[in-house]
C-alpha positions in Angstrom: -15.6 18.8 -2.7 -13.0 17.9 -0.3 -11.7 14.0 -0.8 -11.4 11.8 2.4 -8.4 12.0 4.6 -8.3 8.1 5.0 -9.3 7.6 1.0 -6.8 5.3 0.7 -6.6 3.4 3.6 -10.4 2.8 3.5 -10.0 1.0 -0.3 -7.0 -0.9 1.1 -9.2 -2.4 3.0 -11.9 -2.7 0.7 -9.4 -4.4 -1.3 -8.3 -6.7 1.4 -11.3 -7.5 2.8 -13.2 -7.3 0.2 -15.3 -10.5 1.5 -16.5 -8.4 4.7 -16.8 -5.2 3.6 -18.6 -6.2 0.2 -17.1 -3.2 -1.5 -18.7 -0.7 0.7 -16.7 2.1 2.2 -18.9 2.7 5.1 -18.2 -0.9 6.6 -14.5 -0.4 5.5 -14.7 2.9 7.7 -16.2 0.8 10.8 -13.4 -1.4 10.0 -10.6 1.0 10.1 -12.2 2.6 13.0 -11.5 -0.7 15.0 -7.2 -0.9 13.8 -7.0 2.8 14.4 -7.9 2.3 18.1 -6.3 -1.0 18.8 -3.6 0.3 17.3 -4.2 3.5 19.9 -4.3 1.0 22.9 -1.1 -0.3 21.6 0.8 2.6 22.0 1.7 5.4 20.1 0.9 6.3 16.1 2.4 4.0 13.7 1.3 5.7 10.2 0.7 4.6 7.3 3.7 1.8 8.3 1.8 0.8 11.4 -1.7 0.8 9.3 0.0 -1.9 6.7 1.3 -4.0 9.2 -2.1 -3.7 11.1 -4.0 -4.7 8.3 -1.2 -7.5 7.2 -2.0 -9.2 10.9 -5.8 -8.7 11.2 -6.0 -10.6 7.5 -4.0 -13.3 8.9 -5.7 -13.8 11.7 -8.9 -14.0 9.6 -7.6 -16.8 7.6 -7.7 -14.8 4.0 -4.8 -17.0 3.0 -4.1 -18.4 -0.6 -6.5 -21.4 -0.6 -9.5 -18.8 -0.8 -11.1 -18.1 -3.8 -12.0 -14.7 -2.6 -8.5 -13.8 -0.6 -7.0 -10.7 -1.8 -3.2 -9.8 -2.4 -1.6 -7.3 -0.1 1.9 -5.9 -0.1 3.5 -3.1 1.3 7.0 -1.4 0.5 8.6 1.1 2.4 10.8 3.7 0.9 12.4 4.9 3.8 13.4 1.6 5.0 15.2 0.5 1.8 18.6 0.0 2.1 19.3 1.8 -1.2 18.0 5.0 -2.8 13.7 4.7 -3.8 15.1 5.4 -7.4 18.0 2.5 -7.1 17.9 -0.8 -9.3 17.8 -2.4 -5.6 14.3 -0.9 -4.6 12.8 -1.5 -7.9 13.9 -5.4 -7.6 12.3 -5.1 -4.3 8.7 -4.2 -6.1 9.4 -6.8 -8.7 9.3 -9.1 -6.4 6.4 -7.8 -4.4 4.2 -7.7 -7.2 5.4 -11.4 -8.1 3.9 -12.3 -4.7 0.1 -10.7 -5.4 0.3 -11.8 -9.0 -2.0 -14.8 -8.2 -4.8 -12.7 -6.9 -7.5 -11.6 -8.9 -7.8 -8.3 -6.6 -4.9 -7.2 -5.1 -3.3 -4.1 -3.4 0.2 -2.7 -3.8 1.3 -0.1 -0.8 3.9 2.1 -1.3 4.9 4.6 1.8 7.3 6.9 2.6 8.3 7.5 -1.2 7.9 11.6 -0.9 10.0 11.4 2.0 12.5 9.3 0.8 13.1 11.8 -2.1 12.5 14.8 -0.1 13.5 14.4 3.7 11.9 16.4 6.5 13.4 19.8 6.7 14.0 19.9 3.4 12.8 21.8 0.5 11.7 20.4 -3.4 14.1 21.6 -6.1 13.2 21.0 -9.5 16.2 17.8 -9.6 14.4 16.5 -6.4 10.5 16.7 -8.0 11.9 16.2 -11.4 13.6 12.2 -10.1 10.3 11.9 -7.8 8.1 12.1 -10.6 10.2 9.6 -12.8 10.5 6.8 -10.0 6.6 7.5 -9.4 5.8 7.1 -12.6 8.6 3.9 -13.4 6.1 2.3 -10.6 2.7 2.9 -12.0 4.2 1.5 -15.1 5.6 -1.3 -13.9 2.9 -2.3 -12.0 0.8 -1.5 -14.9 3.2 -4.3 -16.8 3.3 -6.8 -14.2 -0.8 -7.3 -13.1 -2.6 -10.0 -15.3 -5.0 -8.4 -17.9 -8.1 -9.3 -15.9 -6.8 -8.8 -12.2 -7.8 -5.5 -10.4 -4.2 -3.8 -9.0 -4.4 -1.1 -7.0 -1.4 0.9 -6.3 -1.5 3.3 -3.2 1.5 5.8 -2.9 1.2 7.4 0.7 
């Protein structure tokens, strides 16, 4: 059996809108359906970038802010656009710090894009150095992540 393309971006928004969706992945489907074509009337495909940022908006425009009890932590970090290499002390500060913003929630969601293409560029091809430092910053992540969520909070991490 065959998983689903948009797996993870339909439990993103489980996780985000968790309130409206009540945990089921049809209605997060409908939901994604509706960002996937505004974001189509908007102009061309963002990816998983665009999808983040889409989701980032239509939760603020819903009012899932801090002050409710059922709001749900979001944050997204870009590989690509870090200013130093995904395996750097730089980009892992930048985590730290995104994790320190959706500590507070009791379900929260930790998007990470862009990392296989940080380490491995377009064009290129995977050498056992390039897959070997891949899978170590992957799995400093998971780790970290693992160590920074509270024992009862539910963190996803998402690497697209």
């Amino acid at each position: 059996m065959s998983a689903h393309p948009d797996l993870p971006a339909l439990h993103l928004l489980n996780t985000v809108f968790a309130g409206v969706t009540g945990q089921d992945l049809y209605f997060a489907e409908q939901l994604k359906a509706g960002i996937d074509q505004a974001l189509a009337d908007a102009g061309p495909a963002l990816g998983a970038a665009g999808f983040a940022a889409a989701v980032q908006e239509l939760q603020r425009r819903l009012g899932c802010d801090d002050d409710n009890d059922n709001a749900c932590g979001f944050a997204h970090w870009d590989a690509a656009q870090s200013p130093a290499a995904p395996d750097s002390l730089w980009s892992r500060q930048q985590v730290v710090d995104l994790l320190k913003r959706i500590a507070p929630y009791g379900e929260a969601t930790l998007l990470i894009t862009n990392l296989r293409s940080a380490f491995c560029p377009p064009g290129c091809r995977w050498t056992r150095r390039r897959l070997s430092a891949y899978s170590e910053a992957l799995d400093y992540l998971l780790e970290l992540a693992a160590s920074r969520a509270r024992r009862h909070a539910n963190l996803r991490v998402m690497v697209m």
